[in-house]
C-alpha positions in Angstrom: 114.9 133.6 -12.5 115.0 129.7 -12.3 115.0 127.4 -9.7 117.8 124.9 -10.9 117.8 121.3 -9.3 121.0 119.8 -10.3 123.7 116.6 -9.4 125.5 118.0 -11.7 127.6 119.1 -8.6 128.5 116.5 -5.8 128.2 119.6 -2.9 125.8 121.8 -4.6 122.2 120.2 -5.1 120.1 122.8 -5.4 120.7 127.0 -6.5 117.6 129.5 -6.5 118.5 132.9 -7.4 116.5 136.0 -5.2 116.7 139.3 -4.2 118.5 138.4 -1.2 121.2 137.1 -3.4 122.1 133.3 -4.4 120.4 130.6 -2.0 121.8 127.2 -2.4 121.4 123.9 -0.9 124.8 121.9 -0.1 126.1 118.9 1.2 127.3 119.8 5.0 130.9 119.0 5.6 133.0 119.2 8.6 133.7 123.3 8.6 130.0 123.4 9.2 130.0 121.8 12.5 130.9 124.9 14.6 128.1 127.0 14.0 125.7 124.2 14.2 127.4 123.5 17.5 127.1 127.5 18.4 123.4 127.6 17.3 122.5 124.8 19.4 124.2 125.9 22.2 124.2 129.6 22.3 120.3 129.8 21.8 117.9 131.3 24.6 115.6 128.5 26.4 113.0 130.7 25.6 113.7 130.4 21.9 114.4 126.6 22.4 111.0 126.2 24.2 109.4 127.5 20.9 110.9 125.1 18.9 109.7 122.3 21.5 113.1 121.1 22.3 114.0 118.4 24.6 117.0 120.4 26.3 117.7 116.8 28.0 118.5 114.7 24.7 120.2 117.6 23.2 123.1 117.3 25.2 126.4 119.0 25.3 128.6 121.0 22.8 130.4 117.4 22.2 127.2 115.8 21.6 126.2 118.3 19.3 129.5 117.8 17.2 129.4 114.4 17.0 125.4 114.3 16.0 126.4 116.5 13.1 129.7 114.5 12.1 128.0 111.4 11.7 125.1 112.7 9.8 127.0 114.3 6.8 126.1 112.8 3.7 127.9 109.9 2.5 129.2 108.5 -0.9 125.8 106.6 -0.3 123.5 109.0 1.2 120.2 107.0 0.2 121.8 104.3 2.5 121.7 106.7 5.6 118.6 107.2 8.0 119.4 110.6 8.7 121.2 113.1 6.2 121.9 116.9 7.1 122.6 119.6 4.2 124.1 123.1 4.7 122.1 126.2 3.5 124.2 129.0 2.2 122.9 132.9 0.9 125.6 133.7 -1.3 128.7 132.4 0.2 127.8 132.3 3.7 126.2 129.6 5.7 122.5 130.5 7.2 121.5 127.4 8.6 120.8 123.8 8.0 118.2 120.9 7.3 118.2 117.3 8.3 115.8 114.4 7.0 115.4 111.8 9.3 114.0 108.0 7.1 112.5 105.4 8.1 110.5 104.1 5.4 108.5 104.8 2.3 106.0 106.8 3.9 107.4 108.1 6.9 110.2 110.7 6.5 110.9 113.7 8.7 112.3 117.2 7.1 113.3 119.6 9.8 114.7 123.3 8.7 116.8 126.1 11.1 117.8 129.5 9.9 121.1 130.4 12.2 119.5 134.1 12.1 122.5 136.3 12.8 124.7 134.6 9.9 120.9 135.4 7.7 120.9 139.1 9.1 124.3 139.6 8.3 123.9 137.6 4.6 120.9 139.8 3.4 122.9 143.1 4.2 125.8 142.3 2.3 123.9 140.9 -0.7 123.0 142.7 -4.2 119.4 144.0 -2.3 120.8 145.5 1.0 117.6 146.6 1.9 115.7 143.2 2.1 115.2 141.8 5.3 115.6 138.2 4.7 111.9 137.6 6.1 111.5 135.4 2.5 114.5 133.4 2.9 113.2 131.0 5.3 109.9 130.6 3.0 112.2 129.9 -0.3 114.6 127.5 1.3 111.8 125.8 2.5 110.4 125.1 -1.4 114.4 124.3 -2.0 114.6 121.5 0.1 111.0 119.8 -0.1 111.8 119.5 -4.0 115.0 118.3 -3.3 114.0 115.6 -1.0 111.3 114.6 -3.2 113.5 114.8 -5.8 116.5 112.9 -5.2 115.6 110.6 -2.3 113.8 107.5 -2.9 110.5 108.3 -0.5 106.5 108.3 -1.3 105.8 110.9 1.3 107.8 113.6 3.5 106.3 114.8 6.5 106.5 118.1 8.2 105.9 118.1 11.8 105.8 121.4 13.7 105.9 122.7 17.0 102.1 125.1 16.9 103.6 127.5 18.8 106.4 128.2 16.0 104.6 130.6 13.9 107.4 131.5 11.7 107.9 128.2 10.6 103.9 127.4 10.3 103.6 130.9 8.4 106.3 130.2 5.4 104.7 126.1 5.5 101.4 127.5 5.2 102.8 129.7 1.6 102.9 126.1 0.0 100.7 123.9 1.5 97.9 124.0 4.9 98.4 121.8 8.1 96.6 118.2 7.6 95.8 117.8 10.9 97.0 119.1 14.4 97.4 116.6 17.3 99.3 115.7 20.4 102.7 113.8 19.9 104.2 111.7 23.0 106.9 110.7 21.0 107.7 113.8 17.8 110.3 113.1 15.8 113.8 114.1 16.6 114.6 115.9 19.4 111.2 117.2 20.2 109.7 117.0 23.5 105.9 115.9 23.6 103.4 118.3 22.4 100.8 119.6 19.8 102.4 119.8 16.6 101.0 120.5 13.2 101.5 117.9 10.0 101.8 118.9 6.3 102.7 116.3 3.8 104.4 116.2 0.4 104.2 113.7 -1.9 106.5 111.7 -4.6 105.7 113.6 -7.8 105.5 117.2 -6.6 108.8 118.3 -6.4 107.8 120.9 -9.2 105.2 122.7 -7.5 107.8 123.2 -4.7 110.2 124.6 -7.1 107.9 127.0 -8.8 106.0 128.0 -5.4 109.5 128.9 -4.5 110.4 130.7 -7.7 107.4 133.0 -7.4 108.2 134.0 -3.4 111.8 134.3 -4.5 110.4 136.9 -7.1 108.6 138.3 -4.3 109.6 142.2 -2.1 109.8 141.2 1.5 
């Protein structure tokens, strides 16, 4: 089972094989949009609040659209602040991830599983009886080594609502939280709060791939 980073394909950067079925990592294009739109804007408050969402900056369905238009990558993509890539299991879409740059050392990964299109993935893949609790923890190792990889940055930065214990959980499976503070001003859409802070580095894009070739290996 290998973890193959490639550019060999200008949608497809990154493929890991599990028991879930194929995971890859893909340029987003415009027949993404709606369920980025629908994930945004058909989640609860109460799962919003987890993520630390400012409901206020998020604005409306429109909004939403346009935020996710403008962010698909480029011909250039190294010349664009913020970049968003699809996440597909198999041939469905199952969420997204953004990287929002501002310098060498300061560049913001965020990840979201859209968990019914996950749920409904992991049934209809070769391992029907996995649950797709891994999936999150693998595409996370996808997309650390891909950003490390292919983006010209020293250090990527994860920054994470406390509260969200999934995402902390499948962080923690690669690396612990540096430190924990209080954030006026998070990156993103975040509204102020405690969040944890992991950092990767330039150079160590292959632990991330083999960290997530061993999980991908791995019975839920």
């Amino acid at each position: 089972m290998n973890l193959d980073i490639s550019s060999d394909s200008s949608l497809i950067h990154a493929r890991l094989p599990m028991r879930a079925g194929l995971l890859t990592l893909r340029d987003a294009t415009p027949q993404d949009a709606d369920p980025f739109v629908e994930y945004w804007t058909d989640s609860p408050k109460s799962y919003l609040n987890v993520l630390g969402v400012d409901t206020a900056r998020l604005g409306d369905a429109q909004k939403i659209r346009e935020r996710f238009l403008r962010n698909i990558p480029s011909s250039e993509p190294l010349e664009q602040s913020t970049v968003i890539y699809s996440l597909y299991l198999n041939d469905m879409l199952i969420g997204y991830t953004n990287i929002n740059r501002y310098d060498a050392q300061e560049n913001y990964m965020h990840l979201h599983i859209y968990r019914k299109s996950l749920r409904k993935a992991v049934v209809q893949g070769p391992k029907a009886q996995t649950t797709g609790r891994g999936v999150g923890a693998c595409t996370l190792g996808l997309i650390i080594a891909h950003y490390l990889k292919n983006l010209d940055m020293d250090r990527l930065v994860m920054q994470t609502r406390t509260r969200n214990t999934l995402i902390n959980r499948a962080l923690d499976l690669y690396l612990p939280a540096s430190r924990t503070c209080y954030f006026e001003k998070p990156d993103g859409l975040s509204a102020p709060g405690e969040f944890h802070v992991r950092y990767a580095y330039r150079g160590q894009h292959h632990f991330y791939q083999e960290r997530a070739q061993v999980l991908a290996r791995q019975k839920n």
